[in-house]
TORKOL-4160 file (C-alpha; in steps of 0.2 Angstrom, whole numbers, padded with zeros to 4 digits, m for minus):
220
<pt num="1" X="m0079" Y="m0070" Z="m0032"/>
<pt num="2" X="m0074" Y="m0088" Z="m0036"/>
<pt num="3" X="m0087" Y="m0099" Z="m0044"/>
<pt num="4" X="m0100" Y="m0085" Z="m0041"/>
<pt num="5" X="m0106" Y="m0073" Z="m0053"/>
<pt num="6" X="m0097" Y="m0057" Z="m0056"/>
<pt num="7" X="m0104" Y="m0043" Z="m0047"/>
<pt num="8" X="m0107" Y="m0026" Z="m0061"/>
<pt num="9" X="m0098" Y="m0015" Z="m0058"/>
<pt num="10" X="m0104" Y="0007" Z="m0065"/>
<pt num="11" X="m0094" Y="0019" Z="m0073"/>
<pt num="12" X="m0075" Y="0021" Z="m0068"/>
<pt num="13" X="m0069" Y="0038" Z="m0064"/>
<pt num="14" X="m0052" Y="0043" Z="m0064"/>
<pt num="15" X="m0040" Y="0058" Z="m0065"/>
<pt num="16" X="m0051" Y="0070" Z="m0055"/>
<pt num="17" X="m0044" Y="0088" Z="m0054"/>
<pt num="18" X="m0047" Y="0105" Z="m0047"/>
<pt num="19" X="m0041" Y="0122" Z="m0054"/>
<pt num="20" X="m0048" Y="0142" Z="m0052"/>
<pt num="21" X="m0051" Y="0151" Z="m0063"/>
<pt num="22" X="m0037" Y="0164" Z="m0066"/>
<pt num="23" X="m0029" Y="0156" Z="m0051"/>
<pt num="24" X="m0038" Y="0167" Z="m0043"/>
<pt num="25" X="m0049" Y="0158" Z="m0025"/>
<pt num="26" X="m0059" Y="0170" Z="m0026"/>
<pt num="27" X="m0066" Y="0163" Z="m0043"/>
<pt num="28" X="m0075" Y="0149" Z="m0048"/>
<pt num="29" X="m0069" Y="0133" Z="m0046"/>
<pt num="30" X="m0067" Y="0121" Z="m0061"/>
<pt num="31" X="m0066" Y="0100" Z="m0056"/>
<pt num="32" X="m0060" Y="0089" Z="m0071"/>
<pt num="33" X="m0064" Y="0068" Z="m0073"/>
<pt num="34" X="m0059" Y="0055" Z="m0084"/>
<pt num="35" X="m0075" Y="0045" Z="m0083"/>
<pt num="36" X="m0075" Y="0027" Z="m0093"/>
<pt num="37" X="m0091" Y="0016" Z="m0095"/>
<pt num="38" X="m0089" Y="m0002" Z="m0089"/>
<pt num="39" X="m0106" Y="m0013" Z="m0091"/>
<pt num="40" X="m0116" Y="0002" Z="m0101"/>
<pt num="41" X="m0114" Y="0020" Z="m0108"/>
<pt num="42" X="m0113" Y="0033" Z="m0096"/>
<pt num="43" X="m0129" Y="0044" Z="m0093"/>
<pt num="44" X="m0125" Y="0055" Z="m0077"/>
<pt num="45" X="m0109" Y="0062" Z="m0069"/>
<pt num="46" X="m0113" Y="0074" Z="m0055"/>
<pt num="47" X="m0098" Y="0086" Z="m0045"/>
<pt num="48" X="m0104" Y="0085" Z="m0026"/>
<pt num="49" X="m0097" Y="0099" Z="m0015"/>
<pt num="50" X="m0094" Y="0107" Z="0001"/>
<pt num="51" X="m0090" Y="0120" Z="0012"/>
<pt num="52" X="m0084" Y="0118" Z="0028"/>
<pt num="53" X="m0096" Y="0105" Z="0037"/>
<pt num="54" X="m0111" Y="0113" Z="0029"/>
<pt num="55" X="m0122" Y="0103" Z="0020"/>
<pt num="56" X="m0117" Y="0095" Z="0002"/>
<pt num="57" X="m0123" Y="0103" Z="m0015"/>
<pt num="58" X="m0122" Y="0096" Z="m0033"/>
<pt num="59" X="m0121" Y="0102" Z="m0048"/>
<pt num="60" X="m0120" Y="0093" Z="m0067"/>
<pt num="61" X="m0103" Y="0089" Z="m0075"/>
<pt num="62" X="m0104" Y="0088" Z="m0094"/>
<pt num="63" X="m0092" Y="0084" Z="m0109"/>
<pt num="64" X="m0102" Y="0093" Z="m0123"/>
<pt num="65" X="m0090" Y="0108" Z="m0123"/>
<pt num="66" X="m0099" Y="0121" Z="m0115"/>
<pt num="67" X="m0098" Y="0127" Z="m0095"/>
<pt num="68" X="m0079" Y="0126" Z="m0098"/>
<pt num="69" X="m0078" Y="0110" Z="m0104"/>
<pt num="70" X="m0062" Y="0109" Z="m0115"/>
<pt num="71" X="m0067" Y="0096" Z="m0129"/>
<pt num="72" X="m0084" Y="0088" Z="m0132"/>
<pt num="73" X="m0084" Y="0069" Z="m0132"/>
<pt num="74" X="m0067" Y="0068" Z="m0125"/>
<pt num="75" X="m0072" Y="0058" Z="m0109"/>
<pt num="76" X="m0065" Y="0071" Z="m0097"/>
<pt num="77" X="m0082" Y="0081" Z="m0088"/>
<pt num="78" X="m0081" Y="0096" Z="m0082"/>
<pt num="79" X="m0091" Y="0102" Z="m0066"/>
<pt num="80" X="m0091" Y="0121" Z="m0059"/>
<pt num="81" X="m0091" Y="0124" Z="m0039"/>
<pt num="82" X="m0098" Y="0144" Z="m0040"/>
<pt num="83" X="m0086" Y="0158" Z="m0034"/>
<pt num="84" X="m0085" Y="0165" Z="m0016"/>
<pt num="85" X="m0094" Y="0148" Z="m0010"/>
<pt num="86" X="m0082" Y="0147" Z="0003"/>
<pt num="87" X="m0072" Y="0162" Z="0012"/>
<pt num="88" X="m0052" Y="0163" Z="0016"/>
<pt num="89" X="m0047" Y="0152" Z="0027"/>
<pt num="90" X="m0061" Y="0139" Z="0026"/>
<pt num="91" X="m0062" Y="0122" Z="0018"/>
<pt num="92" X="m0069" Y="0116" Z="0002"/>
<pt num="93" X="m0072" Y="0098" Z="m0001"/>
<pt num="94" X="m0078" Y="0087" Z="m0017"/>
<pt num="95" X="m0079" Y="0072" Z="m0025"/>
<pt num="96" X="m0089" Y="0065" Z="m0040"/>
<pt num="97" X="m0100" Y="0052" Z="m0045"/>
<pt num="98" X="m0106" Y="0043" Z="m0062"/>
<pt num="99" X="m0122" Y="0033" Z="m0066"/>
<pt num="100" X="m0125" Y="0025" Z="m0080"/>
<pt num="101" X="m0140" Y="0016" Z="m0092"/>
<pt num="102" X="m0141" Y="0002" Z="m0081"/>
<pt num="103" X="m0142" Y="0013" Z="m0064"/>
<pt num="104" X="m0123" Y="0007" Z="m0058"/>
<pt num="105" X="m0114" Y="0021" Z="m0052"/>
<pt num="106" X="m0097" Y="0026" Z="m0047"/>
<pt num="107" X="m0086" Y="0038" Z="m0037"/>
<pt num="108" X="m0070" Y="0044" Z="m0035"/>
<pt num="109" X="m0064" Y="0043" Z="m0019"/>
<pt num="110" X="m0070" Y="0027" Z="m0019"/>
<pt num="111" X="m0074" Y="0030" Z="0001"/>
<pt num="112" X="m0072" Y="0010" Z="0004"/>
<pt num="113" X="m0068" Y="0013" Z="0023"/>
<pt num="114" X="m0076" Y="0029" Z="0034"/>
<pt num="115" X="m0063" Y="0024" Z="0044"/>
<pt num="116" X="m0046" Y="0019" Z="0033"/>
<pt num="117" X="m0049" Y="0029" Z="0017"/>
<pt num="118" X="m0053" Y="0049" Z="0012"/>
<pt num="119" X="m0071" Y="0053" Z="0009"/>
<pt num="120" X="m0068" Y="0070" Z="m0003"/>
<pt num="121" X="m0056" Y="0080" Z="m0012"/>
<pt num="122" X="m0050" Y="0097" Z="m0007"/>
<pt num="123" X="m0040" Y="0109" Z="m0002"/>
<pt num="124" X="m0042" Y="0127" Z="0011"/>
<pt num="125" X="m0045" Y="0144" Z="0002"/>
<pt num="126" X="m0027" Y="0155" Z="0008"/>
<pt num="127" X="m0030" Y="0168" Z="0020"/>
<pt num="128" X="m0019" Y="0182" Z="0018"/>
<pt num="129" X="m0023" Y="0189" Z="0037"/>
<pt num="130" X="m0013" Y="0173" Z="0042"/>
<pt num="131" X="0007" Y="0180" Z="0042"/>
<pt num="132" X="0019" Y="0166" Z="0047"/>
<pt num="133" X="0038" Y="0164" Z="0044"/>
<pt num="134" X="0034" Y="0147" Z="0050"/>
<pt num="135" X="0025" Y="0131" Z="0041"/>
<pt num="136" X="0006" Y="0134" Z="0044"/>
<pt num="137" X="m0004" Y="0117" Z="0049"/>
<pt num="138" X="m0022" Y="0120" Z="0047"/>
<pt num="139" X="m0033" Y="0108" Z="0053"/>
<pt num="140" X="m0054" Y="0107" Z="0053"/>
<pt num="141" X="m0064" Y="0096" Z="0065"/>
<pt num="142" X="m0082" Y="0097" Z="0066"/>
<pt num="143" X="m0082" Y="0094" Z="0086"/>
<pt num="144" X="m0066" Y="0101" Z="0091"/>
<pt num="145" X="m0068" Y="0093" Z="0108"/>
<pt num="146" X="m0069" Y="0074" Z="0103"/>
<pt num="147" X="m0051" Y="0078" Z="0098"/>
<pt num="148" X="m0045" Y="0082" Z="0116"/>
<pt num="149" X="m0051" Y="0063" Z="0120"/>
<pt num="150" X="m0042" Y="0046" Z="0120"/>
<pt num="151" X="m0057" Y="0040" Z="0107"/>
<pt num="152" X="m0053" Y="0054" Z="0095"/>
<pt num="153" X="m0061" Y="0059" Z="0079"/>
<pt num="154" X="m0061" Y="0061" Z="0062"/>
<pt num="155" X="m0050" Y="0078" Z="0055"/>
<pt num="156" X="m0045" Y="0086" Z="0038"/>
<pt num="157" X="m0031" Y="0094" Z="0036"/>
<pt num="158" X="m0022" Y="0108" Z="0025"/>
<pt num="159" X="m0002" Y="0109" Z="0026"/>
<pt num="160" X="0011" Y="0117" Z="0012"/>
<pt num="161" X="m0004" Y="0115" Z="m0002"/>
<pt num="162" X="m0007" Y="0097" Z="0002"/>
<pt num="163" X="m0024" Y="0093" Z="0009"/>
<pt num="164" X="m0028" Y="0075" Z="0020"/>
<pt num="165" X="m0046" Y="0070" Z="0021"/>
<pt num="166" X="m0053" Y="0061" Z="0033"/>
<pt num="167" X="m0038" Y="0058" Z="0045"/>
<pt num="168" X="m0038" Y="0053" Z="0063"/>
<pt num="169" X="m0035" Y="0064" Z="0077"/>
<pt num="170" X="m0032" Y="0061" Z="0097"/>
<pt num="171" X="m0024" Y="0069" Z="0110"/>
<pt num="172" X="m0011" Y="0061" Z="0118"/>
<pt num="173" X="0001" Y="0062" Z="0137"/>
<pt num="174" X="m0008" Y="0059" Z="0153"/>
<pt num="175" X="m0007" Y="0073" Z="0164"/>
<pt num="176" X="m0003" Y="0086" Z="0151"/>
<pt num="177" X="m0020" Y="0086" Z="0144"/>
<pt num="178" X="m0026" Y="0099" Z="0156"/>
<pt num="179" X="m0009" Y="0110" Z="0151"/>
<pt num="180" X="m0015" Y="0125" Z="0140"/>
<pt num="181" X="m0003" Y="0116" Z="0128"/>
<pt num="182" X="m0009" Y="0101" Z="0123"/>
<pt num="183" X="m0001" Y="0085" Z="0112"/>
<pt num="184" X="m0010" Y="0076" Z="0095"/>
<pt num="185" X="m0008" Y="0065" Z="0086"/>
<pt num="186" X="m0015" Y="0063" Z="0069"/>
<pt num="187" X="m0014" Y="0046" Z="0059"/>
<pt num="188" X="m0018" Y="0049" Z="0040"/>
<pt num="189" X="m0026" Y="0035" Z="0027"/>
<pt num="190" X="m0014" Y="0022" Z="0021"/>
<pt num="191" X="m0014" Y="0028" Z="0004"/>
<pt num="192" X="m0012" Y="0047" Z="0008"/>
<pt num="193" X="0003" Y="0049" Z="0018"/>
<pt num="194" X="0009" Y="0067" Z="0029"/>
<pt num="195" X="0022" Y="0075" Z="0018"/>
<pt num="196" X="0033" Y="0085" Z="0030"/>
<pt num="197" X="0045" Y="0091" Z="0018"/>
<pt num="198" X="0050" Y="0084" Z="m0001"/>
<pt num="199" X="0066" Y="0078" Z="0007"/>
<pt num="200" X="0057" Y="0069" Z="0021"/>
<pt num="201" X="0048" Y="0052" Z="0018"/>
<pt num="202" X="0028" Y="0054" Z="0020"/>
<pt num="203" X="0024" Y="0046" Z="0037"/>
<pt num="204" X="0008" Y="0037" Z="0040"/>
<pt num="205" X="0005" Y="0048" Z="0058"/>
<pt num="206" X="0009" Y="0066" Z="0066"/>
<pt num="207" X="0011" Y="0073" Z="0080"/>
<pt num="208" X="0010" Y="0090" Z="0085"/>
<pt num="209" X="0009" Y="0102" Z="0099"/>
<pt num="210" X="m0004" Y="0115" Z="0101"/>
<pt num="211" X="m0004" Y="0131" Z="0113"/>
<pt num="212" X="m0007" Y="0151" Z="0112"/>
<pt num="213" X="0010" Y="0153" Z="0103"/>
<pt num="214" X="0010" Y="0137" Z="0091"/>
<pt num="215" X="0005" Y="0141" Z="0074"/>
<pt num="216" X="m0008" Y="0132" Z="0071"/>
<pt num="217" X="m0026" Y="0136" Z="0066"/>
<pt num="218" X="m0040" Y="0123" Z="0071"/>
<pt num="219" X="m0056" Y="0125" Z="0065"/>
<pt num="220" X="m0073" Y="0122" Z="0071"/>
């Protein structure tokens, strides 16, 4: 902002992490953050989740050392998403928020662009009734049928343990779309490419087909 006053600017979080407990999905869910103060000391840092597209819930992140937080004072809160919140096979999405004494806050994602950049952090709970000796691509759409549309929609996506927030989904040929096999392409955020493979540079779109005998697994 030349020759303007500096905007403030909350708390900066950073590092933000997820891990169950055991390993185990079925068990609670531990998020980690890094959060710095910037313009004051920090007073709140809240872990907001959720589960599919259901409605979001909150709960306190703390760095006093208790509710599995590692080491008081450290800067790094912890937050716990309850076990069994979501079930095999679904979705469960977070992302965390920081106040501080002069009521500035921060989040991480930042969410800058609903249309260019992820809005949470995630990932899919596995489902072992899912058998495959081919790569699995999940994908999550709150109304499936805005995808079968030139316009397109907003979309998540889980593939090889990777999870993609907020990507872009449309159908695509002209007379194919009424084939029970139909063509899509996905375009993911600019700073969260597709990994295919490790061997295979991330792309910033994918396409892929989708029919009764393509494994793949979309989800209301």
């Amino acid at each position: 902002t030349p020759g303007e006053l500096n905007q403030p600017i909350g708390p900066e979080i950073l590092d933000v992490k997820h891990s169950w407990q055991n390993d185990d999905p079925a068990e609670a869910w531990t998020v980690t953050a890094k959060v710095q103060q910037v313009m004051a000391p920090i007073d709140t840092v809240e872990l907001h989740y959720r589960v599919m597209f259901e409605d979001e819930l909150t709960v306190a992140m703390v760095d006093d050392g208790t509710g599995g937080d590692a080491v008081s004072g450290d800067g790094v809160y912890t937050g716990a998403i309850p076990a069994g919140v979501a079930q095999p096979g679904e979705m469960l999405r977070y992302y965390v928020t920081a106040s501080d004494s002069l009521e500035l806050n921060g989040r991480n994602p930042i969410f800058a662009n609903e249309d260019k950049s992820p809005e949470y952090y995630g990932t899919m709970i596995p489902d072992p009734s899912v058998e495959s000796t081919l790569p699995v691509l999940y994908r999550f759409t709150e109304e499936a049928r805005r995808a079968d549309s030139s316009r397109g929609t907003r979309t998540s996506v889980y593939y090889d343990g990777e999870f993609y927030d907020n990507a872009f989904i449309r159908i695509r040929g002209g007379t194919a779309r009424n084939w029970p096999k139909k063509a899509y392409k996905i375009e993911f955020n600019d700073d969260h490419h597709f990994r295919f493979r490790d061997d295979v540079e991330r792309r910033a779109s994918r396409s892929h087909s989708q029919g009764p005998n393509q494994h793949l697994h979309p989800r209301r």
